[in-house]
N, C-alpha and C positions, 0 to 999 in steps of 0.2 A: 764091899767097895763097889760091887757093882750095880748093889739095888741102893746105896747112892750118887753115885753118879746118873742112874738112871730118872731118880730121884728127883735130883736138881735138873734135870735133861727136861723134866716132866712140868718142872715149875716154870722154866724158863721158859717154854710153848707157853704155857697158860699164862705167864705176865706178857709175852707178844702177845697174844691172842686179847687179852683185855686192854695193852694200849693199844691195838689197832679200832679194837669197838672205841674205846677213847678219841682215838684220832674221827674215826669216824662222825661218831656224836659230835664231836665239836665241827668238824666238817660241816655237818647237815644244819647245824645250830646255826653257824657263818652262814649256811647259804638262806636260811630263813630269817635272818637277820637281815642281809643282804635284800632280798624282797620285801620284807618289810618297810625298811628304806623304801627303797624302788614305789613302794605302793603310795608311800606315806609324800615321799616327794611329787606321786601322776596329783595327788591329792589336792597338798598346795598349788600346786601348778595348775590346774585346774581353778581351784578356787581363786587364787590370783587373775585368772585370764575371766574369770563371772565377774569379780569384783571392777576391772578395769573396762571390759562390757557395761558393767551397770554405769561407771563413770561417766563415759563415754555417750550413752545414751543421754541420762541426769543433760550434760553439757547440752546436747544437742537439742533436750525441753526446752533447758534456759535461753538458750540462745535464740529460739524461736520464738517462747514468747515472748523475749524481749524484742526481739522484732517486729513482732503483735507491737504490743504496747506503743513501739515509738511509732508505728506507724498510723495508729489509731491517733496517738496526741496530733500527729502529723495531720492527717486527716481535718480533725477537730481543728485543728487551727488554720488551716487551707479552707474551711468553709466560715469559720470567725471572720477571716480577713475577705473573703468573698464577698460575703454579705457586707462588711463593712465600706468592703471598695464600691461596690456596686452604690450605696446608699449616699457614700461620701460623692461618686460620679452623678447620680439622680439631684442631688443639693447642689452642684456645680453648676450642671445643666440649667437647674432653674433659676439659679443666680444669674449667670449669663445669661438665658433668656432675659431676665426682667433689666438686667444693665444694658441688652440691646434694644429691648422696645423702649427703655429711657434715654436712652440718646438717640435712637433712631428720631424719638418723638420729640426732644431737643432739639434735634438739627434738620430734621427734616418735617416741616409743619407749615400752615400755611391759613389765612383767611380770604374770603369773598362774602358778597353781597347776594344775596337772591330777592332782586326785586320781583315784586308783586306777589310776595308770600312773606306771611310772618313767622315759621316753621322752617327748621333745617329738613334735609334730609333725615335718613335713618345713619347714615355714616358720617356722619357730622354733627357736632358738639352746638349748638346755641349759643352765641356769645351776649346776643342783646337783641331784640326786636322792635320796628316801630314805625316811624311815617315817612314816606320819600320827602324829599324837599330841595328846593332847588329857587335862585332869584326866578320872580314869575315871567312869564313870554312875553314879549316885547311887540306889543303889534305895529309893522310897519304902516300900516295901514289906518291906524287910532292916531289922529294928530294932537290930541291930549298927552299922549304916550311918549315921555321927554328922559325916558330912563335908556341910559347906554348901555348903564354898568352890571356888574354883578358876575355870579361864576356862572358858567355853562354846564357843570358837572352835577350831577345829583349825587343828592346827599340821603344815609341811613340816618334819619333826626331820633334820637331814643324816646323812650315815653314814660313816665308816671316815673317812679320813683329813681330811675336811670337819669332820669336831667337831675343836672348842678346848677348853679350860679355862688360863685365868693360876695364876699361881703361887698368887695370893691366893686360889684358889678352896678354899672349904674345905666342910662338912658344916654345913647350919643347927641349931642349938642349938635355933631355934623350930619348932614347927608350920608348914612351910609346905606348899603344893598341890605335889603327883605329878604330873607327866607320864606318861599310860600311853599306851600303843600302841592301837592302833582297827582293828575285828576287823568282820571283814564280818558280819553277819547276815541274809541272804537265799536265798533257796530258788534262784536261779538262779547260786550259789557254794557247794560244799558244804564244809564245815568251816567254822574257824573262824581262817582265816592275818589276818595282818597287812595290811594296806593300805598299798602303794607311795606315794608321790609324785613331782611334777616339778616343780621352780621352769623356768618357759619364758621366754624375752625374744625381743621382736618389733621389728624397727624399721618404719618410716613408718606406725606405727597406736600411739594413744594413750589411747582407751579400749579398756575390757573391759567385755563386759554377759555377763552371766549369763541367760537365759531360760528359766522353768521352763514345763513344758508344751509343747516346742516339741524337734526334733531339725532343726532348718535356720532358716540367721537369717532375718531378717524382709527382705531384700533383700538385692543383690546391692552396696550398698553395704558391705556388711559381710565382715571373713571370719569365717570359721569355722574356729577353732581344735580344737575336737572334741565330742561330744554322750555324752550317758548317761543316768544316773538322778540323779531329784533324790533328797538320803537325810539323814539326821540320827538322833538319839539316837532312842532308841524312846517308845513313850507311857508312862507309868510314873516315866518318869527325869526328871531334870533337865533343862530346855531346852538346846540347843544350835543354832548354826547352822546353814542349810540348803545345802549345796556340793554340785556338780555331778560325778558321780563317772562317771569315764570309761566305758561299755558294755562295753569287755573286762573290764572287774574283774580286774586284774591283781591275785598277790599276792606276798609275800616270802618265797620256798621257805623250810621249816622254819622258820615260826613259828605250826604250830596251836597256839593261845591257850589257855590251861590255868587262867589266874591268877585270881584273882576279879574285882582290880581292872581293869577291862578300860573303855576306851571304845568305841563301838560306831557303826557305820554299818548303818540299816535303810532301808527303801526309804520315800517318801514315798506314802500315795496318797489319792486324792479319794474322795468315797460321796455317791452322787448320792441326797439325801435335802430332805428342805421343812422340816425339821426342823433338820439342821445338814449342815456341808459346803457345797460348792458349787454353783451352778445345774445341774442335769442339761443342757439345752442351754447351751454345746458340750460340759461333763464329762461324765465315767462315770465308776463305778464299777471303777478302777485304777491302778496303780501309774504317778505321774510320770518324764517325760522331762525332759532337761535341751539345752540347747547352751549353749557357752562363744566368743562373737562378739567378736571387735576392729576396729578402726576408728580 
């Protein structure tokens, strides 16, 4: 009885003894299990937090170069429109310009005469060139001379293919006024030719002044179309107007003046007297200048 009891005493140690290695083993199994986990989960977690880095990055490319992109288009089309503005502004510009010098030169234009030349200026356009003429001078003094009438004013007569006549033109049955041609009379032209003209047309100036006594305008507002002598009919004769006759004294080869009926350009001049004439200060005793000014 007692070597079994001891027996069983013996077993029952050694079945505690092999569940505790049991409990053990499973123990240690659980805790490396448990680690496992533990390791399996740093693992993911880890690779989740590379994966949402890498996301994150990706975005931050995209998003830049699309920033690029739009700003480049951006770009691109801020110099498209530059250029185009600038080009549409330059075509503006010269539009207006040319609508301003066409009305300028609509509304602001003007014509003169430049006797004793048949040539404009350089800044003046040519409208027609040709012969002075005027009713011939009236000698008080010829008591043949029974003519009252006629204009005082001289005339640009045109030449060669510039005269007209209509059909209707015929020979007056009346008494009317001559046109004669106008013959220099002055000691600084010798003989006795014919006297040129020029009809001149100017644009952006709209008057003409005539100033006698003067060879340069009165400012720099002004141009100057050209300068000469003041001149008209002689003392004697019948009045006429006083025109500005260009300094060259230009004249119209072969026409020395032969005829009686003649009109006549003589020089204008002052005579510094208390008596008559003009103040001696600023006058003297001489032949007048002219200039022919626009504006």
């Amino acid at each position: 009885m007692v070597h079994t009891d001891q027996g069983r005493q013996e077993n029952q140690q050694e079945s505690q003894q092999e569940n505790q290695q049991d409990h053990q083993q499973d123990h240690q199994q659980a805790a490396y299990n448990l680690n496992c986990d533990q390791d399996n989960r740093a693992r993911n977690d880890q690779s989740v937090g590379q994966y949402k880095i890498w996301l994150i990055t990706l975005s931050i490319a995209v998003a830049i170069l699309t920033a690029l992109v739009i700003a480049t288009i951006g770009l691109v089309c801020y110099v498209l429109i530059s250029q185009q503005t600038e080009q549409l502004q330059q075509e503006i510009s010269q539009l207006q310009g040319r609508l301003d010098t066409h009305l300028t030169n609509e509304i602001t234009s003007t014509t003169y005469t430049r006797w004793g030349s048949n040539v404009c200026p350089s800044n003046a356009t040519l409208v027609y060139n040709g012969i002075t003429g005027r009713s011939h001078d009236k000698d008080n003094d010829n008591d043949n001379d029974n003519e009252n009438g006629g204009g005082s004013n001289y005339q640009c007569m045109p030449m060669g293919n510039n005269v007209q006549y209509n059909s209707e033109t015929t020979t007056s049955t009346y008494g009317g006024s001559i046109m004669s041609a106008t013959e220099y009379r002055t000691s600084l032209r010798s003989g006795g030719h014919d006297v040129p003209c020029a009809v001149c047309f100017v644009t952006s100036r709209s008057t003409v002044l005539m100033i006698p006594a003067r060879y340069e305008c009165l400012d720099s507002t002004w141009t100057k179309e050209y300068d000469g002598y003041l001149m008209t009919s002689p003392s004697g004769h019948y009045r006429s107007t006083y025109e500005c006759v260009d300094r060259s004294l230009d004249v119209i080869d072969g026409t020395m003046g032969t005829g009686t009926y003649r009109a006549y350009f003589y020089h204008v001049q002052t005579v510094c007297s208390s008596d008559y004439g003009l103040p001696c200060l600023p006058y003297q005793s001489s032949i007048l200048q002219c200039v022919v000014c626009t504006k």
